[in-house]
C-alpha positions as CSV (number, residue, x, y, z in Angstrom):
1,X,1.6,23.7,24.2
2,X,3.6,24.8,21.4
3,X,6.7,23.2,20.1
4,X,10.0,25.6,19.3
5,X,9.3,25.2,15.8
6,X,5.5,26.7,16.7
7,X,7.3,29.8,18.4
8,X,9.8,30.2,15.7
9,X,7.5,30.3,12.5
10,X,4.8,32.4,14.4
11,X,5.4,36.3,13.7
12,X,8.4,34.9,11.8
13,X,7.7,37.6,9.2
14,X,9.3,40.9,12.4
15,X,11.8,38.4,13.5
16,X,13.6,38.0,10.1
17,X,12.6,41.9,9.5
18,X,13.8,42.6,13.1
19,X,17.4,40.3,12.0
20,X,18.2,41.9,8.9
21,X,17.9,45.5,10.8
22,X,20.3,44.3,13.2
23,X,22.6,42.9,10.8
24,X,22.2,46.0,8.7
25,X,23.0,48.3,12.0
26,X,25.5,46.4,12.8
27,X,27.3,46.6,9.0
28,X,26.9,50.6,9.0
29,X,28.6,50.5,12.4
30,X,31.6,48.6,10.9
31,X,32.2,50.9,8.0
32,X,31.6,53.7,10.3
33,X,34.5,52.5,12.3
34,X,36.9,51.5,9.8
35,X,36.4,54.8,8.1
36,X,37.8,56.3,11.9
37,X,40.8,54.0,11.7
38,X,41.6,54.8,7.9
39,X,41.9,58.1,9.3
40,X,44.1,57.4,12.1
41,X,46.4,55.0,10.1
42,X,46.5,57.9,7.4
43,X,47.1,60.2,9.9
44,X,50.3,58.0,11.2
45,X,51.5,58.0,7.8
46,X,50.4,53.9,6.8
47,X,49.0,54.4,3.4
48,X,48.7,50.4,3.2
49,X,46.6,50.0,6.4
50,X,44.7,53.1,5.1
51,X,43.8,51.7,2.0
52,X,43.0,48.4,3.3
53,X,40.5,49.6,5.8
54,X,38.9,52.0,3.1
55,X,39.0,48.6,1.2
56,X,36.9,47.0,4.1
57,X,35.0,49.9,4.9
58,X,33.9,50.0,1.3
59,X,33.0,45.9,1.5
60,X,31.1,46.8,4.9
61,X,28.7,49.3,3.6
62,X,28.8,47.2,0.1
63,X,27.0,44.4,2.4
64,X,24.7,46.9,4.6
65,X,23.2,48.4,1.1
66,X,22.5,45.2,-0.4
67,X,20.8,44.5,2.6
């Protein structure tokens, strides 16, 4: 019987592959959504909020690139 350690490092290779596509999903979907709410906040006349969520957006899609 195989310790967690066993399970872990076996086919670790798709797990850390299978991780990083989450995480990079998950980063796209960020930017995705603060680009929506730099639109609403310019919309609502908030150039601050705007340009710190086109700020974060930018950072969000920064990180999902670099992958």
């Amino acid at each position: 019987m195989g310790t967690m350690g066993d399970q872990t490092s076996a086919g670790g290779g798709a797990l850390s592959h299978n991780l990083e596509s989450g995480r990079r999903d998950r980063l796209v979907y960020i930017a995705d959504m603060l680009r929506e709410l730099e639109g609403l906040a310019k919309r609502d006349g908030c150039p601050t909020l705007a340009g710190l969520l086109a700020l974060s957006s930018a950072e969000a899609q920064r990180q999902a690139d670099k992958g």
